[in-house]
N, C-alpha and C positions, 0 to 999 in steps of 0.2 A: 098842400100841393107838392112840395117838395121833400115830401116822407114817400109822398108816392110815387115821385118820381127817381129816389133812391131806391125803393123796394124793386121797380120795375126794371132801374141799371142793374142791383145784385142778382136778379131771376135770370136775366139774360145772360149776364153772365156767370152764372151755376148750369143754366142752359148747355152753355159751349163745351163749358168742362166735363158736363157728363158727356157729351157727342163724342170730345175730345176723346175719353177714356174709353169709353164704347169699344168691345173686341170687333174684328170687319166681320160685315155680314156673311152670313154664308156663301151667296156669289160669290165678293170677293175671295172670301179664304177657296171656296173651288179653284178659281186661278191659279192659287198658288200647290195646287196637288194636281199629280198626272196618277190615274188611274190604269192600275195593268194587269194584263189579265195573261199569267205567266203558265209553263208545263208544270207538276206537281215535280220534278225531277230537280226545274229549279232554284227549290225553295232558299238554302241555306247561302247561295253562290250571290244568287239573283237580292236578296234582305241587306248582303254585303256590300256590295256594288252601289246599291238605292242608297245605303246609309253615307256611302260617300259622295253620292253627286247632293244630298241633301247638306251633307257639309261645306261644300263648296259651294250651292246655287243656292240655299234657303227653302227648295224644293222640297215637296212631303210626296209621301206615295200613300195612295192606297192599292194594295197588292189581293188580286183572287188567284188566288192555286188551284191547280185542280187540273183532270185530264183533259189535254187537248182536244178530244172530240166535245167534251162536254162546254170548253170557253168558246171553241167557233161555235157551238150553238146556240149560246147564252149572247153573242154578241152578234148572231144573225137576227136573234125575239128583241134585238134592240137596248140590252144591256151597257149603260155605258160605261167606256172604255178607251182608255187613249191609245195603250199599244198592245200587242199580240205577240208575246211569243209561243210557238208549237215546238212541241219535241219530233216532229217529221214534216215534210213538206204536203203531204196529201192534206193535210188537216189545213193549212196554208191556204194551198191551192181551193180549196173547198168556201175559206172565207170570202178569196179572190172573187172566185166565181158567183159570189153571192152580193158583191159590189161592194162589202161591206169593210175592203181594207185598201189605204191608200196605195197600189200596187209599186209605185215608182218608190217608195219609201222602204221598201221590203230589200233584208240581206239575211243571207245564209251566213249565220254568223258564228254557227258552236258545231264540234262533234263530240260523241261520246262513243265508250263501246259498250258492249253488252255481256254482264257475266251470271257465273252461276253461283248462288250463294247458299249457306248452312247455317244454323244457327251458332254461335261461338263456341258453344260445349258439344258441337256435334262431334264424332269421329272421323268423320269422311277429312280428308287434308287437301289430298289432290285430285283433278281429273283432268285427264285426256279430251277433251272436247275435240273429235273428227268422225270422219264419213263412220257410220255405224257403231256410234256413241249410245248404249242401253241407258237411256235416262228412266224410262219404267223400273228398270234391277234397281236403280243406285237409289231409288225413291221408297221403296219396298212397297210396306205398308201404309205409306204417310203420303201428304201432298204435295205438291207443286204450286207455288204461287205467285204470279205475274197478272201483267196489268190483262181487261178484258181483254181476247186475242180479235175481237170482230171490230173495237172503236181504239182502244188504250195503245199509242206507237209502240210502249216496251212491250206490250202483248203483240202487238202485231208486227213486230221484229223479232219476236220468240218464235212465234208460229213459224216464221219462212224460215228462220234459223233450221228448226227442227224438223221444218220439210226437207230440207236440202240434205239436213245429214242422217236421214232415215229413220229419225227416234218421233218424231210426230203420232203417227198411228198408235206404237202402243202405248206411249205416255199419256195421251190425251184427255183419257177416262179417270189420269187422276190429278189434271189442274183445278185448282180453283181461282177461278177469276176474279181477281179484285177492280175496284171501280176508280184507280190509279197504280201508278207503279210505287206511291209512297205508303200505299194500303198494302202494295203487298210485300214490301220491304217487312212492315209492321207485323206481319203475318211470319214472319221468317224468327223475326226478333224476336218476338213471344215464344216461341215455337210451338208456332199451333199448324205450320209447313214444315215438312223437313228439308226441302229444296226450296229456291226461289230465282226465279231469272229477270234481273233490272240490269239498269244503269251501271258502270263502276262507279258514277259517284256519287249513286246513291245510297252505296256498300262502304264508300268511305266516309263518311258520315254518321254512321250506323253505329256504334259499338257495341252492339247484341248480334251483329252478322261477323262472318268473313268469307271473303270467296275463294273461291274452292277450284274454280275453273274459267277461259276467258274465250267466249264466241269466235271461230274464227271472222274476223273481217269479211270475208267475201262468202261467208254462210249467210248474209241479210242484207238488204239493201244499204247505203250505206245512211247512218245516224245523223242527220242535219237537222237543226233549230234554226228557222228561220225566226227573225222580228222585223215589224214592221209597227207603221202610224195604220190606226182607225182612219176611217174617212170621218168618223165626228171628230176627231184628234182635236184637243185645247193646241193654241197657242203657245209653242216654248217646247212640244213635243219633239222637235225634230235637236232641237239642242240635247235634248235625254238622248233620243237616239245616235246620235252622235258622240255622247259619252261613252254609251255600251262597246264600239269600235276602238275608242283611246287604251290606253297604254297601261293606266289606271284598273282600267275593266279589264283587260287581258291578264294582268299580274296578279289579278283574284281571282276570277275565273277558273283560269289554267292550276291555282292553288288548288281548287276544289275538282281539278281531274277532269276537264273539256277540255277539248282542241279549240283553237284560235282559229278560225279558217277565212280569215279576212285582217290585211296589213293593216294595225293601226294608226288612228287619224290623225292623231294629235298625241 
């Protein structure tokens, strides 16, 4: 009786200790990750930023890159997601309207600008970018490569660019539309484009590009990234977001070549 009542004290207690040692379940380990579904523009900014709020808070990220039209759509089919950043406000407004993001939680928190880029061994050095800019000549026989110009912001910030300063029409025939603006960075860098028109800081970044030429300002609407919480948003989202606005996130950011366009918080 009292063998077996010893084997029954040591089981339970072997019991606890593997409970004990047990990694947390999935729910829990969920908890402790905020999922974000970021522009492809701000890949290398945005990885910086997450590695320091996880050094401070214990916080993990799971991060989807990818073009703006394409994450407000994945996160309207119910993809989950705790926050949303767009590299333009239309794509914002688009999730807004779809109910699908906590509206009150939303800041226009980044700018960028828009330039033109070559490949590093190209010849081209400088360009003039103004009203009746030949972007067809400077491109010859080669292509042009930006994000899609009908869903992708840097495509759709190219195109008005290029309507305003008269090079639209006949460049048109030789874009090729990538399905991000980090596709089509890629496109530059290989040189398999002889021109490309993104982000600047997606050019600094680059070491296979440099650019060559810089949009004017008031050729495009103006470059804002809004972020915001999901309406599914975890618990502890709104302290992330609130990171993104500190002092911390401005001082990387602005390293990687975004405008700051909101005082930070802390």
């Amino acid at each position: 009786m009292f063998r077996q009542s010893g084997l029954l004290t040591a089981f339970v207690i072997l019991a606890f200790a593997i409970l004990a040692a047990a990694p947390l379940s999935p729910a829990a380990a969920e908890d402790r990750t905020i999922t974000v579904f970021a522009a492809a523009s701000m890949k290398n900014a945005l990885d910086e930023v997450d590695a320091a709020y996880t050094a401070r808070s214990g916080v993990k990220f799971s991060v989807s890159y990818a073009a703006s039209s394409v994450l407000a759509r994945q996160i309207e089919q119910g993809a989950p997601a705790d926050v949303f950043v767009s590299a333009d406000t239309d794509w914002m407004d688009y999730a807004i309207a779809r109910k699908t993001i906590n509206e009150p939680s939303r800041v226009n928190l980044l700018g960028n600008s828009l330039v033109l880029i070559t490949p590093k061994e190209s010849k081209i050095d400088s360009v003039t970018i103004a009203q009746g800019f030949d972007l067809a000549k400077l491109a010859g026989d080669g292509r042009i490569a930006t994000g899609d110009v009908k869903s992708v912001p840097a495509g759709k910030y190219a195109k008005a660019a290029l309507e305003k300063l008269g090079a639209w029409q006949a460049a048109e025939a030789k874009f090729a539309m990538a399905e991000s603006v980090r596709a089509a960075l890629t496109l530059v860098a290989r040189g398999e484009a002889n021109l490309g028109i993104v982000y600047a800081t997606d050019a600094k970044v680059e070491p296979g590009v440099k650019i060559v030429g810089t949009f004017p300002a008031d050729s495009h609407p103006a470059i804002i990234y809004p972020v915001a919480a999901t309406t599914t948003a975890k618990a502890g989202t709104g302290d992330y977001l609130a990171f993104l606005r500190s002092s911390v996130a401005k001082s990387i950011l602005e390293k990687y070549g975004f405008k700051f366009l909101v005082s930070p918080t802390i």
